[in-house]
N, C-alpha and C positions, 0 to 999 in steps of 0.2 A: 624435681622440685627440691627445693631446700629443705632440711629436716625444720620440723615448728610451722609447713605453711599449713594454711587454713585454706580448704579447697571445697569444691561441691563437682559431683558431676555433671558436664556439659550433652544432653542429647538434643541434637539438631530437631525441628519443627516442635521443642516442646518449649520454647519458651527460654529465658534464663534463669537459673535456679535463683530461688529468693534470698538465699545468702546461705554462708558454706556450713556445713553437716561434718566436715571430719579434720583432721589435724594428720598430717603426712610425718609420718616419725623413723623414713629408710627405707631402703631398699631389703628384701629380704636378698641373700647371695645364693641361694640354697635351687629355687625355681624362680618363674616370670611373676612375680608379682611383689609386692612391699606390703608395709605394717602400717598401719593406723589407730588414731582413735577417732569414733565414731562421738558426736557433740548432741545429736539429734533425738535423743533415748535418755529416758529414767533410769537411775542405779536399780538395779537386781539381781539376784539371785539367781534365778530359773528362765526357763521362757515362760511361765504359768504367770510369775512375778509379775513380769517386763507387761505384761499380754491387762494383767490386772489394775497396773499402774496407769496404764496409759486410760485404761476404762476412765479411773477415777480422777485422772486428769480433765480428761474430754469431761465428762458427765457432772462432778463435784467440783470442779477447778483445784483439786491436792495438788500439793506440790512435791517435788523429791528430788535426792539432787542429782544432776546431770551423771551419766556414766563415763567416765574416763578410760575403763578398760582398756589393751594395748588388743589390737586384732591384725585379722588378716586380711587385704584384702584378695582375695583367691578365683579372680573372672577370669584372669589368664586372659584379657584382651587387648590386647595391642594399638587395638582400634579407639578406646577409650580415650573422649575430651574431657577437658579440666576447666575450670574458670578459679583461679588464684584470687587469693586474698593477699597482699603483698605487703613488707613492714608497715611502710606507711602507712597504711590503710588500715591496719592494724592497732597503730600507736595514736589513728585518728580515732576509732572506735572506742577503746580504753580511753582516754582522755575525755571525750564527750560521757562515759557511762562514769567516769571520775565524777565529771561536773553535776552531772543531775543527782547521783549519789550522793554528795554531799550539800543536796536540795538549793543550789545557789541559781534557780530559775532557767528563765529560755536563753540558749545557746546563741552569744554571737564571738564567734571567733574574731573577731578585732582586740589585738594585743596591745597593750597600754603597760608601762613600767615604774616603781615606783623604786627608790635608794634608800635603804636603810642604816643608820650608822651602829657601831657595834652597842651602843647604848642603850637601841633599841630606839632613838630618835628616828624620823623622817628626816632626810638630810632635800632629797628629790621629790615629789609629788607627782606623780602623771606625766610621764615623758615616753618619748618615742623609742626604740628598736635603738635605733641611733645613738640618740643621748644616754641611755641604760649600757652604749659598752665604751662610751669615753669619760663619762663623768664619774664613775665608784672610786671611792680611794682606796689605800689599804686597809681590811677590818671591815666595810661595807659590805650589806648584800643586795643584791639585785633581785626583786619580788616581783614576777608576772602577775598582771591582773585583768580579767578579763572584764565585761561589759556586759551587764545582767538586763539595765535599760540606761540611754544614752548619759544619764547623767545619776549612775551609781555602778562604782567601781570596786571590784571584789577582789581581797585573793586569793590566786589560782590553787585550788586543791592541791594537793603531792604532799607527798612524802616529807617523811621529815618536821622543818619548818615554814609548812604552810605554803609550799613551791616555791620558794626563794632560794638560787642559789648562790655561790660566789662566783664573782667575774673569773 
């Protein structure tokens, strides 16, 4: 796997895992197995910690933050399946937890484009994929906007200025 994929372990008759638990960070060189972090677990301390956190997860709903820690993973088996989480799918996942994060409602990925001129004018209004890469002049920016309900038009979170980039 590539270093940074996001993976879960695959065991046959149990189902598919409900989405991945660790982050692949190499191969170790040393023996048969590689390094990870584990996604699935509360920051702590101890096992006493970890063991307490989780209590007060389950029981109180506390929250804490995710453990990052780098590990090992040390089964030595060879036999082990994977189910991948692939860029894509990745940059799909972040960009949706983008959208709702910045509370702009229910998701419909239909892309809609608007042209802004350096003045901060709208030069374009609602144009297509198309016209967003022949019509920008020089100084213009090109602002993704997504579709919150069919007739209110938002733009797209990111970085920066507001997900607009230049052509």
């Amino acid at each position: 796997m590539p270093i940074g994929t996001l993976y879960a372990e695959f065991h046959e008759g149990q189902g598919w895992p409900a989405g991945p638990d660790s982050i692949f960070l190499g191969n170790n060189d040393h023996i048969n197995d590689f390094y990870c972090t584990g996604i699935g677990t509360p920051e702590a301390s101890s096992s006493h910690e970890l063991f307490e956190r989780e209590r007060q997860m389950d029981q109180a709903g506390a929250a804490f933050p995710v453990d990052l820690a780098t590990d090992r993973e040390g089964l030595y088996d060879d036999s082990l399946r994977y189910l991948v989480w692939d860029i894509a799918d990745v940059a799909a996942i972040v960009t949706r937890t983008a959208w709702f994060d910045a509370e702009q409602g229910e998701w419909n990925g239909t892309a809609r484009f608007r042209i802004r001129k350096a003045d901060g004018t709208i030069r374009w209004n609602d144009v297509d994929e198309e016209d967003a890469r022949m019509l920008p002049r020089p100084g213009d920016t090109v602002e993704r906007l997504w579709e919150r309900h069919e007739s209110d038009w938002r733009a797209h979170p990111g970085p920066g200025d507001g997900g607009g980039s230049k052509p």
